[in-house]
N, C-alpha and C positions, 0 to 999 in steps of 0.2 A: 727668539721665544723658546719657552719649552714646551716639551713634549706634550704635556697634560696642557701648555695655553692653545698649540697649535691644533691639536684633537677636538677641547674643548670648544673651539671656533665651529665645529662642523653642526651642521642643524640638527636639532634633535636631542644630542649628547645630555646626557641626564648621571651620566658618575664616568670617572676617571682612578683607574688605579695602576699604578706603576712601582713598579719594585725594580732598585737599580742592581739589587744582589742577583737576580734570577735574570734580570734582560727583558721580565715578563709587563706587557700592555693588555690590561682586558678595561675592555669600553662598554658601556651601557647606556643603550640609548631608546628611544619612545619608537622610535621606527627601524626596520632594516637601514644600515649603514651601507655602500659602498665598500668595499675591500679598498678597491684601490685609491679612493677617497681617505679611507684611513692612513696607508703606506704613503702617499704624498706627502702629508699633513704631519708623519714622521719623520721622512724625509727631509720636510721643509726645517723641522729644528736639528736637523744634524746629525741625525742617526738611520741608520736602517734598520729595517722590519723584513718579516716572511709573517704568510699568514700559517698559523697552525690550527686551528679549526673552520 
């Protein structure tokens, strides 16, 4: 899967934007997220994450 399908799985999740030029994931969603619910869920399609805010 990708990045945006595996994110997009997490409850809540209401936008997905990803830029492959920058590296950059910002998520928006109806409730506080998990960090580390996000970092998995990136993980899980292949790539790594750090949280920066």
């Amino acid at each position: 899967m990708s990045v945006r399908e595996e994110v997009g799985e997490l409850s809540g999740v209401t936008d997905i934007q990803v830029s492959a030029q920058t590296g950059r994931l910002v998520v928006t969603s109806e409730e506080p997220l998990d960090d580390a619910q996000v970092l998995t869920a990136v993980e899980d399609a292949g790539y790594s994450a750090v949280k920066t805010r």
